[in-house]
C-alpha positions in Angstrom: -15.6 -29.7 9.5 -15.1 -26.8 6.8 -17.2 -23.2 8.6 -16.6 -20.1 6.2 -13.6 -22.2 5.1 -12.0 -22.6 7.5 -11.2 -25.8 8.7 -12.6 -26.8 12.0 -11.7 -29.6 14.7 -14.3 -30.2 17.1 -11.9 -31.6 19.5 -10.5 -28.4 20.3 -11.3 -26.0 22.7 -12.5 -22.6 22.2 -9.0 -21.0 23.5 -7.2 -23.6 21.0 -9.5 -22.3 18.2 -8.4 -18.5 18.9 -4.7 -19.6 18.6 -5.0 -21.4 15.5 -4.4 -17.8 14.0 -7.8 -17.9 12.0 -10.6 -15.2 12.3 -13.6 -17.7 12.7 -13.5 -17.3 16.1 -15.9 -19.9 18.5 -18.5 -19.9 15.6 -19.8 -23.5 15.5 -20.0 -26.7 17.9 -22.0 -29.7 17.5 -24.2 -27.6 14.6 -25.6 -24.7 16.6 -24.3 -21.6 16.1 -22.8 -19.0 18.9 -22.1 -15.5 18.8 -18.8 -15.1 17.8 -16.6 -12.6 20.3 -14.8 -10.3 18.1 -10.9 -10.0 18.4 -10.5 -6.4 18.1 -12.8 -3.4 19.5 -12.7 0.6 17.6 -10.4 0.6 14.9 -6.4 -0.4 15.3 -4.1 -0.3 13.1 -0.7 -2.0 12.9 2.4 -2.3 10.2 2.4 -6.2 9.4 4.6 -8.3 7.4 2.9 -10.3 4.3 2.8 -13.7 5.4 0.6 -12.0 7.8 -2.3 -12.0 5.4 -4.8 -14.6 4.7 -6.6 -13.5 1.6 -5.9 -12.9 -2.1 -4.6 -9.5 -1.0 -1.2 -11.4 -0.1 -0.5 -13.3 -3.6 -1.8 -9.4 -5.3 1.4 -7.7 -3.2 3.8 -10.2 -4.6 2.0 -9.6 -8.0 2.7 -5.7 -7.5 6.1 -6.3 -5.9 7.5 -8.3 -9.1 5.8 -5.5 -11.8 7.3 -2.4 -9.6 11.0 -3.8 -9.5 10.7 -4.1 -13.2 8.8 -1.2 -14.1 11.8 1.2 -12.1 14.1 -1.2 -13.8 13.1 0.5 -17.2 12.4 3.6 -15.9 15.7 3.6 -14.6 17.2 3.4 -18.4 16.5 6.5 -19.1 17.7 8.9 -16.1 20.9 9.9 -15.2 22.7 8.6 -12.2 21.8 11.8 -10.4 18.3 10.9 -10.6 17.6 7.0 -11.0 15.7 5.5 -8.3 17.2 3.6 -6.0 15.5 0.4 -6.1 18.3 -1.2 -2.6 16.3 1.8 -0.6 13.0 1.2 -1.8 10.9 1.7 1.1 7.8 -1.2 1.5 5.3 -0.9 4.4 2.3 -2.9 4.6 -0.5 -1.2 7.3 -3.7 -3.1 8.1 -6.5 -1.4 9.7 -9.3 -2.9 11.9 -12.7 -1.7 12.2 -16.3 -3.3 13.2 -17.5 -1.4 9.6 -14.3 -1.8 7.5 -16.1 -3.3 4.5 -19.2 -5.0 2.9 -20.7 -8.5 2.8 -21.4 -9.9 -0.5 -25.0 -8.3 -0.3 -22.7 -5.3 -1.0 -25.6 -3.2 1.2 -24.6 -4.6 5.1 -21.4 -3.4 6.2 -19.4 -6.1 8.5 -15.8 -5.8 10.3 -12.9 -6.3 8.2 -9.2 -4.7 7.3 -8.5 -2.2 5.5 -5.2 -2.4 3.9 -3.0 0.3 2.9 0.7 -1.0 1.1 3.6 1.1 0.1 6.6 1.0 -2.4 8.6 4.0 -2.3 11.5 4.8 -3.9 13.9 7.5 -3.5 15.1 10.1 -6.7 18.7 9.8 -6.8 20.7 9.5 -3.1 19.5 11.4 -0.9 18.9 10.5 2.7 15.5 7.9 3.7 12.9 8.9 4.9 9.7 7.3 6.8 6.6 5.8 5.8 4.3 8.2 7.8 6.0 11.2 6.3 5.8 9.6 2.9 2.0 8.9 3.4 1.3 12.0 4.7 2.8 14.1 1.9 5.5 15.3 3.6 8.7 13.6 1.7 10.5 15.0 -1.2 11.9 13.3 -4.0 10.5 9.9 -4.0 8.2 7.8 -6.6 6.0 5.9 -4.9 2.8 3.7 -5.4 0.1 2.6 -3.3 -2.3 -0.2 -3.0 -5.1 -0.4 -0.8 -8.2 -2.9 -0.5 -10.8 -4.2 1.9 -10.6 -7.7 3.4 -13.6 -9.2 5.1 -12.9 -10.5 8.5 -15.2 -13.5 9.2 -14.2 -15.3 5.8 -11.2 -13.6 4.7 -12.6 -12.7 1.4 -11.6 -9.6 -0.4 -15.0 -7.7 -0.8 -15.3 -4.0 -1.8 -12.8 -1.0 -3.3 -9.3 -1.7 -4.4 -7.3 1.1 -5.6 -3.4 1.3 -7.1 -1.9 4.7 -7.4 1.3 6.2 -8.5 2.6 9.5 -6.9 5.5 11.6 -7.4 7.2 13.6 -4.7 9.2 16.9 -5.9 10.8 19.4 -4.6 8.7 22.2 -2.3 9.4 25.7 -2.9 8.2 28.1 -1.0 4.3 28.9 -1.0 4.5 26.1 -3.6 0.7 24.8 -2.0 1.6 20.9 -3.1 4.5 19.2 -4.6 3.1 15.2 -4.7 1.5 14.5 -7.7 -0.7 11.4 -8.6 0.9 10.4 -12.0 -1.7 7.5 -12.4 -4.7 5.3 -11.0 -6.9 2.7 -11.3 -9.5 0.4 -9.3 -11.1 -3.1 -9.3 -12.7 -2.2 -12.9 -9.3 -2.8 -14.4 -6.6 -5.0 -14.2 -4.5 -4.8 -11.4 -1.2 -3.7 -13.6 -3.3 -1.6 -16.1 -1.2 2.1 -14.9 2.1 0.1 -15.1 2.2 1.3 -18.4 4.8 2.5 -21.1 2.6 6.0 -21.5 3.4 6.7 -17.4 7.1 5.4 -18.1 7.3 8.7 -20.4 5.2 10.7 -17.8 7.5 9.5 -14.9 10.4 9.9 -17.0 10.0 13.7 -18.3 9.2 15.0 -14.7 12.2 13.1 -13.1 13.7 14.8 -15.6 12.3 18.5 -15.6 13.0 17.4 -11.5 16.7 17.4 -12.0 16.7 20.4 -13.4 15.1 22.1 -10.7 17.5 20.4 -8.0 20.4 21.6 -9.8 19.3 25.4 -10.2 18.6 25.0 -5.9 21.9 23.7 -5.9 23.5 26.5 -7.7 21.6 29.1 -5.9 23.0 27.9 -2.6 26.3 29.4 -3.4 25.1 32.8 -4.1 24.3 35.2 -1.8 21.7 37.6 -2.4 21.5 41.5 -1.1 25.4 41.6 0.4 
């Protein structure tokens, strides 16, 4: 028997159904329908690994991890070793959120539970030491081009249902009173295609302020030797 499509064996217990690792939990028996009991209660969030994922949203992060390796690839041919990216530390974090309103059914007007998804690719600017996901989220980290996905996954059918985004960012350097140094290169959204920013015009963006970049890591550099008002 197919619910939501998911396939169901009738056989089974309830507890059997819960470990099958699907989402259409106690739903149907013998044609009448019973409240389902939802898994998860406020909102929790946890850092996953892909084959985690039941929806489109999985094959979409393969899609985006293939494009990104070969989109630094070619950035890559045109920085200096002091500044390529270093595609062996590229940081990749996938967090999934819960909540009871997380998305929208296909009405698009009743809000239902879902995940919210949140993926990273960073990569660091030249060698420098790794830093976290959290702080690279959070706009902490310096020196790192990184892009984000994000999208909404419906729970009970494990369709994707509501706003995707793709951004990339660019972490500088912070100077003081500097009020940000992360800069959103590029975006887009479920209107376009999914690799419509991967684009040769950001190549020449990302390029030129990795460059202009270098130049201001090497002035710090030199400054660090000179000491002011002996």
């Amino acid at each position: 028997m197919n619910i939501y499509g998911c396939e169901m064996d009738l056989n089974k217990t309830d507890d059997e159904i819960l470990s099958d690792g699907n989402y259409h939990t106690k739903n149907f028996r013998t044609g009448e329908q019973k409240k389902r009991e939802r898994l998860y209660f406020g909102s929790t969030v946890t850092h996953i690994s892909i084959n985690d994922i039941q929806s489109k949203i999985k094959d979409n992060i393969s899609k985006y991890t293939n494009w990104i390796n070969e989109y630094v690839s070619v950035i890559n041919n045109f920085l200096t070793d002091e500044v390529k990216l270093d595609i062996n530390k590229m940081i990749f974090d996938i967090k999934r959120k819960y909540d009871e309103h997380a998305t929208y059914e296909d009405d698009g007007n009743t809000q239902c539970e879902g995940f919210n998804y949140d993926v990273l690719w960073a990569l660091p600017i030249g060698k420098i030491t790794n830093t976290n996901e959290w702080h690279i989220r959070q706009g902490f980290a310096e020196r790192y081009l990184y892009f984000i996905y994000t999208d909404e996954e419906k729970l009970f059918d494990n369709k994707v249902k509501g706003s995707r985004y793709f951004s990339i960012y660019l972490a500088g350097v912070k100077l003081p009173r500097e009020d940000n140094h992360v800069e959103r290169i590029d975006y887009n959204n479920n209107n376009y295609n999914l690799n419509s920013v991967l684009n040769k015009g950001n190549i020449v963006s990302i390029v030129l302020k990795i460059q202009d970049l270098q130049k201001k890591i090497n002035l710090i550099n030199e400054l660090k030797s000179i000491n002011l008002f002996e």
